[in-house]
VOMIZA-629963 format. One record per residue: residue number from 1; residue in one letter; chain; z negated, x negated, y negated of N, C-alpha, C in turn. Coordinates in steps of 0.2 Angstrom, whole numbers, plus 5000, padded with zeros to 4 digits. Atoms other than C-alpha are relative to their C-alpha. Example, Ala and Ser with C-alpha at 12.3 -4.5 7.8 and 13.67 -1.06 7.14 Angstrom:
BEGIN
k r c n.pz n.px n.py ca.pz ca.px ca.py c.pz c.px c.py
1 A A 5000 4996 5006 4961 4938 5022 5000 4996 4994
2 S A 5001 5004 5006 4964 4932 5005 4997 5004 4995
% end
This chain:
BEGIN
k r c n.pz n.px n.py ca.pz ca.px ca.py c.pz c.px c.py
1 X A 5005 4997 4996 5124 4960 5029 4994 4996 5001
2 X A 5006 5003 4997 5106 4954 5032 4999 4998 5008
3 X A 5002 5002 4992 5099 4944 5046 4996 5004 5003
4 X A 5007 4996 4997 5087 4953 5059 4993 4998 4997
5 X A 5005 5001 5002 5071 4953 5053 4994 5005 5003
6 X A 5004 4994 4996 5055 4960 5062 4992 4997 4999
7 X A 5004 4998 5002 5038 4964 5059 4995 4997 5007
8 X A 5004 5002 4992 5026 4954 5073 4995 5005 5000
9 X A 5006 4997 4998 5009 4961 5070 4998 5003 4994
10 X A 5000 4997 5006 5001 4971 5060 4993 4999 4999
11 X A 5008 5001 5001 4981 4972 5054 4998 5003 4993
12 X A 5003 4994 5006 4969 4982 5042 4994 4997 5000
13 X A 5008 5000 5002 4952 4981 5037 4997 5004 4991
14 X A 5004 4997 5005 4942 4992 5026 4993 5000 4998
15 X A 5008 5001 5000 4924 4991 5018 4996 5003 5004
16 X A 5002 4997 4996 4911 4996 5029 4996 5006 4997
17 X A 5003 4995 5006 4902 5007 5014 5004 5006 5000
18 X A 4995 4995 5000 4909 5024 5015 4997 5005 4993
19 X A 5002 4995 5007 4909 5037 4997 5001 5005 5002
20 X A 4997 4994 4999 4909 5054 5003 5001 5005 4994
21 X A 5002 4994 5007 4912 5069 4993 4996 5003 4995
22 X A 5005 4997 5000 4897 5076 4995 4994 4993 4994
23 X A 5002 5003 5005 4893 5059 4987 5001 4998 4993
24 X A 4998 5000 5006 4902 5059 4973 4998 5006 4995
25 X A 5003 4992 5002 4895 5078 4969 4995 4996 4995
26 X A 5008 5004 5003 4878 5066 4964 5002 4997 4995
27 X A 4999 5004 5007 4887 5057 4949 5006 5001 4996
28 X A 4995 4995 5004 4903 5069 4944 5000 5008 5002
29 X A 4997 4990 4999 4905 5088 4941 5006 4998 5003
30 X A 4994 5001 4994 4915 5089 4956 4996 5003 5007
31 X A 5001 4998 4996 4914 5097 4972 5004 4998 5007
32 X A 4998 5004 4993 4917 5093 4991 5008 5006 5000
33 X A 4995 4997 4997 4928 5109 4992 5007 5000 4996
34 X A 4995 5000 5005 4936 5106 4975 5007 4995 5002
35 X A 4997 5004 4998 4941 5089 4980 5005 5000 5007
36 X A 4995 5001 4994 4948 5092 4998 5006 5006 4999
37 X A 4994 4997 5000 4959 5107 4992 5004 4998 4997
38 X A 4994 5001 5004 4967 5098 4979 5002 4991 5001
39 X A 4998 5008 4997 4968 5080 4987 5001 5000 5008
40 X A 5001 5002 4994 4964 5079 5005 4994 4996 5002
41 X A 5004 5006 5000 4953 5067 5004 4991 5003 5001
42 X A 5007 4999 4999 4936 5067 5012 4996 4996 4999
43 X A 5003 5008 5004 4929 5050 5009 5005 4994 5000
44 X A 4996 5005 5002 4934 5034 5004 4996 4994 5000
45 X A 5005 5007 5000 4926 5016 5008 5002 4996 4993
46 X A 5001 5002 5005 4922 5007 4995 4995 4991 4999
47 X A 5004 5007 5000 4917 4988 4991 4992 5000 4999
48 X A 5008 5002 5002 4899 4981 4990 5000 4994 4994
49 X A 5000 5005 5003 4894 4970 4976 5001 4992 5000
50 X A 5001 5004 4998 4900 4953 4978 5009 5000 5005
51 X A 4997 5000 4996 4913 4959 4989 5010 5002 4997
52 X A 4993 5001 5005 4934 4956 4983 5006 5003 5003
53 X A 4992 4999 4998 4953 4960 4986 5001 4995 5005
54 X A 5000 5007 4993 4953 4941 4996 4997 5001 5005
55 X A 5003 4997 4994 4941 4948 5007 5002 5003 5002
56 X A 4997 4994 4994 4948 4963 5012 5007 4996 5002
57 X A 4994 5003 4998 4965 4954 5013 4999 4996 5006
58 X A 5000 5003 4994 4960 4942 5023 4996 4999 5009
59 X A 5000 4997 4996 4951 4951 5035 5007 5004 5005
60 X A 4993 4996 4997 4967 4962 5037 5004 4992 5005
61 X A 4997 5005 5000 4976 4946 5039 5000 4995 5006
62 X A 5002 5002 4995 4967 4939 5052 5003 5004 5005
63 X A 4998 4997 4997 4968 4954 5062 5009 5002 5001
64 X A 4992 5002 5000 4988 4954 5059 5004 4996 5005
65 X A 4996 5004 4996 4990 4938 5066 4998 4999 5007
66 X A 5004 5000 4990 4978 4939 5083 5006 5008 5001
67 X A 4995 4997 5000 4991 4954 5082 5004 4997 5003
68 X A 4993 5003 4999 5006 4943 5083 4998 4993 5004
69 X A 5002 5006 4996 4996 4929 5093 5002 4995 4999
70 X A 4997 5006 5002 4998 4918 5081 4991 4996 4995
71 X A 5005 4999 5003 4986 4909 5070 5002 4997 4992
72 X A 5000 4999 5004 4984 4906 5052 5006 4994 4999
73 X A 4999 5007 5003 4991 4887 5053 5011 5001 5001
74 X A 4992 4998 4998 5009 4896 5060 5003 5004 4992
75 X A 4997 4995 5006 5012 4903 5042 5002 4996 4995
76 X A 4995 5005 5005 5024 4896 5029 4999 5005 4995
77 X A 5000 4998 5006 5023 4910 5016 4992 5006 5002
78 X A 5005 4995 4999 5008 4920 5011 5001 5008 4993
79 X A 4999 4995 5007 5011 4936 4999 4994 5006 5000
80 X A 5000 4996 5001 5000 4947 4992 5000 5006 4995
81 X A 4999 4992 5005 5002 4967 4984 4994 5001 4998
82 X A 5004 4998 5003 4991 4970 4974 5001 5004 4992
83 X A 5000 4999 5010 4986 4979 4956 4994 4998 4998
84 X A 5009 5000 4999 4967 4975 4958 4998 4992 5001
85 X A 5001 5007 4999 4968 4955 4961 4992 4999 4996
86 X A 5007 5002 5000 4952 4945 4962 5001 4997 4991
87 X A 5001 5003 5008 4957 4936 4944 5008 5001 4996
88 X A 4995 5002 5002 4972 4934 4933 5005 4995 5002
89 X A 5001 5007 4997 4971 4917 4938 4993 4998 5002
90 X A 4996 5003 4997 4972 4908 4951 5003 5009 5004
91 X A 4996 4998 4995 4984 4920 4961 4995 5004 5006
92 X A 5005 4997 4994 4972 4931 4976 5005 4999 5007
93 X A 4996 5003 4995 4987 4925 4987 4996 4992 5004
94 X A 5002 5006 5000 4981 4907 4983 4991 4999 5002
95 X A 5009 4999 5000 4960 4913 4986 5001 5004 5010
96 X A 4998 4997 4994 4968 4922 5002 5001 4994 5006
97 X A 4997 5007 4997 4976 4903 5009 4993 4995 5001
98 X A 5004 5002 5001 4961 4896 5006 4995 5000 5005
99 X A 5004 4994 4994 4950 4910 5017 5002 5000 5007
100 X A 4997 5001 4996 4961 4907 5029 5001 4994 5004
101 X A 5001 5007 4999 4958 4890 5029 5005 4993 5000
102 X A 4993 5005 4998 4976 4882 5028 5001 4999 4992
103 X A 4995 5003 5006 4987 4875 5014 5004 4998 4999
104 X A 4995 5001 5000 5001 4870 5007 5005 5003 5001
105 X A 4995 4994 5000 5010 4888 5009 5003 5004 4994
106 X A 4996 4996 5005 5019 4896 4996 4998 5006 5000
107 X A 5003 4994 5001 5008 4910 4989 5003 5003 4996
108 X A 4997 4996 5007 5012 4922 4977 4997 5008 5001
109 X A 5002 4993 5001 5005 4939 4973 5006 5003 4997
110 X A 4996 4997 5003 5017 4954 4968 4999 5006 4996
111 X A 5004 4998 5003 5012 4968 4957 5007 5005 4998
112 X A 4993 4994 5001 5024 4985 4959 4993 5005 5003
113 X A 5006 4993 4997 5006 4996 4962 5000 5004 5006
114 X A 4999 4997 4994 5007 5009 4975 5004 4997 5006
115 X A 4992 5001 4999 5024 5004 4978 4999 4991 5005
116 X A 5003 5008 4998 5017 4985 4982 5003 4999 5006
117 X A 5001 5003 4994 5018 4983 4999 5010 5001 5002
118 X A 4995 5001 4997 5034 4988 5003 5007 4997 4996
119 X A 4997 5007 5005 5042 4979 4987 5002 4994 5005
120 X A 5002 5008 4996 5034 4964 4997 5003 5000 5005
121 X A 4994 4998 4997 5045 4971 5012 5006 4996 5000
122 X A 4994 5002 5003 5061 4966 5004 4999 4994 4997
123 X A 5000 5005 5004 5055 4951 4996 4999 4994 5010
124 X A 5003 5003 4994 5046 4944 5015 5008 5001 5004
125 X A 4994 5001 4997 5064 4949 5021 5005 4995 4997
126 X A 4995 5005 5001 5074 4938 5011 4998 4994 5000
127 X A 5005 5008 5002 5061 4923 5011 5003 4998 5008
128 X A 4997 5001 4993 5066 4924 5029 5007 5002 5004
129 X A 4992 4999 4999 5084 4928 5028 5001 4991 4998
130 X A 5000 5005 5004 5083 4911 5018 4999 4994 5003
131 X A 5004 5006 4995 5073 4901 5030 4999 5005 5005
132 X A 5001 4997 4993 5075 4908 5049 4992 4998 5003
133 X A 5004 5004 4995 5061 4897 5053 4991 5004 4996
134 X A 5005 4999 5002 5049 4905 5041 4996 5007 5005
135 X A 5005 4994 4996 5033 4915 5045 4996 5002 4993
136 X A 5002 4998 5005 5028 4927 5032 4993 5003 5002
137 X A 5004 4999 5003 5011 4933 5027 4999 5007 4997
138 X A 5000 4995 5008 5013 4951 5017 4995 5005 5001
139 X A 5003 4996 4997 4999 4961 5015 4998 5004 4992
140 X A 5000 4995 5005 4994 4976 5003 4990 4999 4999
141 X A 5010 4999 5000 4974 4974 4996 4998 5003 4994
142 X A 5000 4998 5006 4967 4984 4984 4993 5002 4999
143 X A 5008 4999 5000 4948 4986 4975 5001 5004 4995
144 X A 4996 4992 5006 4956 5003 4967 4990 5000 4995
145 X A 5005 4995 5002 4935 5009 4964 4999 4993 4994
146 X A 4999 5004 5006 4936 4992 4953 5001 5001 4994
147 X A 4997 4996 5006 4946 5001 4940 4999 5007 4999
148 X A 5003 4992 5004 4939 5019 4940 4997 5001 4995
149 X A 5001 4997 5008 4933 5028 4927 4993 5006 5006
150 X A 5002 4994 4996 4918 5038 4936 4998 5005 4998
151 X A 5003 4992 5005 4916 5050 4921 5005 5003 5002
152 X A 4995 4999 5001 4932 5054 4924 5003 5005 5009
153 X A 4999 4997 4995 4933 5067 4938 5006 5001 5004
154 X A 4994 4997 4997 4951 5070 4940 5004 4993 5003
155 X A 4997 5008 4998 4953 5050 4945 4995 4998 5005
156 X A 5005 5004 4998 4938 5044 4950 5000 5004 5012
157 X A 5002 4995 4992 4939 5056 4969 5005 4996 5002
158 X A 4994 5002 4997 4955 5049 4973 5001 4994 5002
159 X A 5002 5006 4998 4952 5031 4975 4997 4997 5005
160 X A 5006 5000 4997 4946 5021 4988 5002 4992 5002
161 X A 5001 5009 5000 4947 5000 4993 5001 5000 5008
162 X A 4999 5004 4994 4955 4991 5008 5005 4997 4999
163 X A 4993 5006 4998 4969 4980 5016 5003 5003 5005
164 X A 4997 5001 4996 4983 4979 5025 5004 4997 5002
165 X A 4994 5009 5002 4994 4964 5031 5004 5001 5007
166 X A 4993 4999 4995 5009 4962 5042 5001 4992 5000
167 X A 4995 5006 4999 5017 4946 5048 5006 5002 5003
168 X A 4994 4995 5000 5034 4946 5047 5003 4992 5001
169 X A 4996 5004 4998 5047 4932 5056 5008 5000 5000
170 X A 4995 4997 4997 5065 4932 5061 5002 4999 5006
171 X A 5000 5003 4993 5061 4930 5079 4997 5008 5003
172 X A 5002 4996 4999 5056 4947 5087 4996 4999 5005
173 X A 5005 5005 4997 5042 4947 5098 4997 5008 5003
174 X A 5003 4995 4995 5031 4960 5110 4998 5007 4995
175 X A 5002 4994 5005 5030 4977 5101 5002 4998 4993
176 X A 4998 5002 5006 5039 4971 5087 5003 5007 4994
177 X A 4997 4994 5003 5047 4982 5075 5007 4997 4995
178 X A 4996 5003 5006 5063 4978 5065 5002 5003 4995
179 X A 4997 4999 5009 5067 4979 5047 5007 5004 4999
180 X A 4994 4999 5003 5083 4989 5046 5001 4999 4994
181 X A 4997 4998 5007 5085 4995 5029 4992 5002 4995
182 X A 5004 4998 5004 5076 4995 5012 5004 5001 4995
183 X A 4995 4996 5007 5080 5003 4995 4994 5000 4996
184 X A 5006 4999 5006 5068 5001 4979 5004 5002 4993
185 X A 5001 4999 5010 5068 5008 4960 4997 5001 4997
186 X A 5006 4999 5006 5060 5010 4944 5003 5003 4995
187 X A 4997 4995 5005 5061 5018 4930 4993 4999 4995
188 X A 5005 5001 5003 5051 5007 4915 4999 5006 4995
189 X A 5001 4995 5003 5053 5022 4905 4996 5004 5000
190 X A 5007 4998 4998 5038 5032 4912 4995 4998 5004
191 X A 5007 5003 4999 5026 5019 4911 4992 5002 4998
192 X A 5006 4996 5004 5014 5028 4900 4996 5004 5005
193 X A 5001 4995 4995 5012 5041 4915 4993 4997 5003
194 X A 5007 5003 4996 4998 5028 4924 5001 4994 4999
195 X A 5004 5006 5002 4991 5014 4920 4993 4998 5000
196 X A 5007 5005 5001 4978 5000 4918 5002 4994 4995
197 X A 4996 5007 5003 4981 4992 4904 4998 4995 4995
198 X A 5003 5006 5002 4966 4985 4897 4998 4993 5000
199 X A 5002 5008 4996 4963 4966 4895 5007 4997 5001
200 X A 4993 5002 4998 4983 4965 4898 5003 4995 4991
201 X A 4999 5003 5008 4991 4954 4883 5003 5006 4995
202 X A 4998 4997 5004 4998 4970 4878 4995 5006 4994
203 X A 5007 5000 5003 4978 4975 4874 4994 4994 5001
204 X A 5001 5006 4999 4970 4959 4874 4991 5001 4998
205 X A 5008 5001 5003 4950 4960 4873 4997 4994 4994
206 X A 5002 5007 5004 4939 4949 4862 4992 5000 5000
207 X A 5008 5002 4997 4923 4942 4867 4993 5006 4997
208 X A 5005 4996 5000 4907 4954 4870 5003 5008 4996
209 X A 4998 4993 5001 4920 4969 4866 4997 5005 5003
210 X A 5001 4994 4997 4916 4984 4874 5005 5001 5004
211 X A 4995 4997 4997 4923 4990 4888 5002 5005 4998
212 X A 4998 4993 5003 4937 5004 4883 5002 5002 5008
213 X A 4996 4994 4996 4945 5019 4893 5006 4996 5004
214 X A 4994 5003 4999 4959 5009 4896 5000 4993 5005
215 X A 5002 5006 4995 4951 4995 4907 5002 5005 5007
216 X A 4999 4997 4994 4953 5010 4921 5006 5004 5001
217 X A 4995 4998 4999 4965 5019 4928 5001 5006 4996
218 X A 5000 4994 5004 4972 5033 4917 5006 5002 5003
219 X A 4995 4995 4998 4986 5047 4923 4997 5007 4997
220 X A 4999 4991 5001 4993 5063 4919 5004 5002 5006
221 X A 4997 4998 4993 4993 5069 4936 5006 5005 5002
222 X A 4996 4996 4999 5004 5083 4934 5007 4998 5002
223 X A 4991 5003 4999 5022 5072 4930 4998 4996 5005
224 X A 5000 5007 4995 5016 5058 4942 5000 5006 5006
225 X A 4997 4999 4996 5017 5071 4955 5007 5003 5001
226 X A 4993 4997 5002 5033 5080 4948 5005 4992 5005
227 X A 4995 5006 4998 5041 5061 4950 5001 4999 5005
228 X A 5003 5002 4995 5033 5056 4963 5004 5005 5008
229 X A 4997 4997 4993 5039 5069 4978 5008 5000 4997
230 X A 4995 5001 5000 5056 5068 4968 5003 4995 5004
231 X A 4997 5007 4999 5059 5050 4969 4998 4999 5008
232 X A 5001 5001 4992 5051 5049 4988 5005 5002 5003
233 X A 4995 4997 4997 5061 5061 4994 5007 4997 4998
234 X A 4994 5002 5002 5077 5055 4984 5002 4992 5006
235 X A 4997 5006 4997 5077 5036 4991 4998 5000 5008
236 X A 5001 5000 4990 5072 5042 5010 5006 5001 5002
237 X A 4993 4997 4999 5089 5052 5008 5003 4995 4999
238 X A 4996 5006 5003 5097 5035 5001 5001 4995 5007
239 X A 5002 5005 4995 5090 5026 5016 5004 5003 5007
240 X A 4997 4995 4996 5095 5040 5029 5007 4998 5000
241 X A 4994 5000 5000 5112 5041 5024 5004 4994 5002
242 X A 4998 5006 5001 5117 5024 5021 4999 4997 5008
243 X A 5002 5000 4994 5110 5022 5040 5004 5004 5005
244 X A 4999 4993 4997 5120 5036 5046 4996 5004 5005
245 X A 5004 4997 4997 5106 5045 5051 4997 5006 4996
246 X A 5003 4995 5005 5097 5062 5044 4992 4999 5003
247 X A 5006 4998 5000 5080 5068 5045 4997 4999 5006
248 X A 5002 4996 4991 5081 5075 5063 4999 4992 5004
249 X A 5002 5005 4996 5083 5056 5069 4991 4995 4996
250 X A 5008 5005 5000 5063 5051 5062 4999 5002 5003
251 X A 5005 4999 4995 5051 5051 5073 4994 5000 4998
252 X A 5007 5002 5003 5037 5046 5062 5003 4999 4992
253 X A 5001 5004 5009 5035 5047 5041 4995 4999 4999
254 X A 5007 5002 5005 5022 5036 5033 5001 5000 4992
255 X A 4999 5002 5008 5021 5041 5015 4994 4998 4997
256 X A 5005 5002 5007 5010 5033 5002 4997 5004 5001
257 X A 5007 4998 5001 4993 5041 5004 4997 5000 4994
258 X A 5003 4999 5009 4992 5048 4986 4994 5006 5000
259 X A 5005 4994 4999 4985 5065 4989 5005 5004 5005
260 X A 4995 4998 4995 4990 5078 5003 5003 5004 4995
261 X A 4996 4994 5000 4999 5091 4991 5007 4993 4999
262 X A 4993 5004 5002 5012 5075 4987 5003 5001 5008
263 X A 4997 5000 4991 5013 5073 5006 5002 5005 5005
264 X A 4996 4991 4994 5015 5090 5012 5006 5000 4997
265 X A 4994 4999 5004 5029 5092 4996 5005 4996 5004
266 X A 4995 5003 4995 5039 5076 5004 5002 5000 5007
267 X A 5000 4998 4993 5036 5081 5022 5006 5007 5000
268 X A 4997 4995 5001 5044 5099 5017 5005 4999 4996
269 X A 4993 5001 5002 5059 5093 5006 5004 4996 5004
270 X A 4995 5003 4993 5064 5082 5021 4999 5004 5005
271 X A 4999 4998 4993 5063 5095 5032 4997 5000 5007
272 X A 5003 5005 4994 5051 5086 5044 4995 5005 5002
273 X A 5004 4995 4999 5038 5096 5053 4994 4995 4999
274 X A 5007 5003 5003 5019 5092 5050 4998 4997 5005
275 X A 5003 5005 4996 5017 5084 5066 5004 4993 4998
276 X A 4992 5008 4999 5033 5069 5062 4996 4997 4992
277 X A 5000 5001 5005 5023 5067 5046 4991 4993 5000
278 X A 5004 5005 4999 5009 5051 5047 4994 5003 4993
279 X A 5006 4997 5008 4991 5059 5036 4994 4993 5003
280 X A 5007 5005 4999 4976 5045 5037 4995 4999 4992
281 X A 5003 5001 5005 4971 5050 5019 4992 5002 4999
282 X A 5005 5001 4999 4958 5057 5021 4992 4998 5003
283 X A 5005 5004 4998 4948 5044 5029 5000 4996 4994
284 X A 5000 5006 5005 4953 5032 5015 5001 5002 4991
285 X A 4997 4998 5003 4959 5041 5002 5006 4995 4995
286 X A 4995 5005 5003 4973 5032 4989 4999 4995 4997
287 X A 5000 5007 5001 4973 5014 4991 5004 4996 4998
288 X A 4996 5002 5004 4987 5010 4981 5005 4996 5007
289 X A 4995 5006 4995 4997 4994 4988 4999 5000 5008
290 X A 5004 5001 4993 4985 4996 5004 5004 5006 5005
291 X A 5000 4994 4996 4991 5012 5009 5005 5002 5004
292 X A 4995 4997 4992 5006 5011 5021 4997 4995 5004
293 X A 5001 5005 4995 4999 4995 5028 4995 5002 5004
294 X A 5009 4999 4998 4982 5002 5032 5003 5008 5005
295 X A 4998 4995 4997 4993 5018 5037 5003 5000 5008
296 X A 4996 5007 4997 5004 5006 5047 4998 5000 5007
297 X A 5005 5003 4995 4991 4999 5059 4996 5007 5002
298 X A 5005 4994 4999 4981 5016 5059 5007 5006 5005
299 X A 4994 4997 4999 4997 5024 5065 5002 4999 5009
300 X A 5001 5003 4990 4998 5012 5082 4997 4999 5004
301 X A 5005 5000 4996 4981 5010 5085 5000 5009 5003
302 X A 5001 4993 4999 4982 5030 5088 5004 5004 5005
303 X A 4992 4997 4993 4999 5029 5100 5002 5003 4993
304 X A 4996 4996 5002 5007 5038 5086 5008 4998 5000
305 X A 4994 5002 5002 5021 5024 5085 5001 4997 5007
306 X A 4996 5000 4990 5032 5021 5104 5006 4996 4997
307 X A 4992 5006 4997 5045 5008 5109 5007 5005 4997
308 X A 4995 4997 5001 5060 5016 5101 5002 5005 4995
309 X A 5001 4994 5004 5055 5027 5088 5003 4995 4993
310 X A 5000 5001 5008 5061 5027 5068 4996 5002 4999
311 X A 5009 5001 5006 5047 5025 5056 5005 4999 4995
312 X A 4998 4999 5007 5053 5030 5038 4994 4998 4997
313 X A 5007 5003 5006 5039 5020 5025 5004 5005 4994
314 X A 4998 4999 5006 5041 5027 5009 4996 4999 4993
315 X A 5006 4999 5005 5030 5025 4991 5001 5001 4996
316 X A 4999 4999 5008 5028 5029 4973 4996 4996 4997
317 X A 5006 5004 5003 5018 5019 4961 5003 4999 4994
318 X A 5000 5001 5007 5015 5016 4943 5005 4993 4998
319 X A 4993 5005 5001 5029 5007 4933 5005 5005 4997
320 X A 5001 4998 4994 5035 5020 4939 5006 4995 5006
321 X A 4996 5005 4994 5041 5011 4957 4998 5005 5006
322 X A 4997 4995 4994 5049 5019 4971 5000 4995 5007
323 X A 4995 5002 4994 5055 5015 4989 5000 5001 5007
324 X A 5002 4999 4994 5057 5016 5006 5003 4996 5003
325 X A 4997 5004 4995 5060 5006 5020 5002 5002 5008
326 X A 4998 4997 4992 5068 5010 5039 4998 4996 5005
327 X A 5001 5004 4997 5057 5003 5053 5005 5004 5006
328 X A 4999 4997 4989 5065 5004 5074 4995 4993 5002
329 X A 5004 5001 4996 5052 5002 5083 5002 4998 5009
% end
């Protein structure tokens, strides 16, 4: 059995630049109505030149820790989720330590896409099953509009850039939340389905190439949703049961803000009604690793999360990578 593990504070930050539909209407065949019937999504903020992954992280990060009334120099590991990192090298964990003005903490980025943040979950809980005394760091940041394709109308809508970070203890603390139970998978097998895989060693650029297609994100959206509401829904059930609990005891589901028909589909095979189901996509739209943390923080500032409630996370993400986590609040 795991030690207690709890979630102090939490913190977001998104760009201030907002991309509306109506603005993307101006540089893709695409439409405001097309987009919100088949995503949800109404705009999505989006970086300014200049501006990175480290930044929005450490934005969030800040706000995380005045969260948990702590300050940067109380942190012994720093993590972050990302697909979209500031470089290959150095690390956007270690450009993140930096920003924050401290050193000498154990950074590391982790790179499970969508799926990121709550990977990082299960990684911050055993760093802290390890060492009681640690103080984690885990935050999701993503510069999605970095890898789009803006010819590419069926990607390019969906995307949008932010943060979100959590500090994570094994000391429970004012408004805390605890980690019950987590559950992850994959299945390298349908990798192909999404990707970014230019530049990677397994396409390797060479000097004053051209950029190809394959520098941005590529899906074939139809299986990536088929999978996608399976596997969500599958390891929620895994979570539930193994907890001896059903549906009836959520109180709140934050799923991955991919697009609303995924979210309504796992809302409806869990039986949940539309109010027990957490939506904030349409301010952001899908921020990859950002997107429960960002949902996370938007979730409490709103009252939607109470002293007492279960909160079911769950994600899907390229790889393909699955999981879900069980907060009590």
């Amino acid at each position: 059995m795991t030690k207690p593990c709890y979630i102090r504070g939490f913190g977001s930050f998104a760009p201030a630049k907002l991309l509306t539909n109506r603005d993307l209407e101006k540089i893709v065949d695409t439409s405001d109505e097309w987009i919100i019937s088949r995503t949800g999504i109404e705009q999505r903020h989006v970086v300014v030149e200049g501006q990175c992954t480290s930044d929005l992280v450490a934005e969030a990060a800040r706000a995380a820790l005045a969260d948990a009334g702590m300050q940067a120099q109380n942190l012994s590991h720093i993590i972050v989720a990302t697909c979209t990192p500031d470089a290959y090298c150095p690390n956007t964990a270690c450009v993140v330590e930096d920003k924050l003005g401290v050193k000498g903490l154990m950074a590391l980025d982790i790179s499970a896409a969508c799926s990121g943040f709550v990977y990082g979950l299960d990684v911050a809980r055993a760093m802290v099953c390890c060492k009681p005394d640690a103080v984690v760091l885990l935050s999701g940041g993503e510069t999605m509009t970095s890898r789009v394709n803006w010819e590419d109308r069926n990607t390019c809508v969906l995307f949008g850039d932010g943060a979100g970070a959590v500090v994570i203890t094994s000391e429970p603390g004012p408004d805390s939340a605890q980690i019950v139970d987590i559950e992850l998978s994959s299945d390298g097998s349908l990798r192909d389905l999404l990707t970014i895989t230019g530049g990677g060693s397994s396409m390797p650029y060479t000097l004053n190439q051209p950029v190809p297609a394959e520098h941005f994100i590529l899906m074939q959206g139809r299986e990536v949703f088929k999978h996608a509401v399976r596997s969500m829904t599958g390891v929620c059930e895994t979570v539930l049961q193994r907890n001896g609990l059903t549906t009836a005891d959520v109180d709140l589901l934050i799923p991955h803000q991919a697009n609303m028909r995924i979210v309504e589909a796992v809302g409806k095979k869990l039986e949940l009604p539309a109010e027990n189901v957490f939506v904030n996509l349409h301010k952001y739209g899908n921020t990859s690793a950002a997107s429960i943390p960002l949902a996370l923080a938007d979730a409490r500032a709103q009252g939607r999360i109470r002293p007492g409630m279960n909160v079911l996370l769950t994600t899907f993400g390229g790889g393909f990578t699955w999981g879900s986590a069980l907060l009590k609040f």
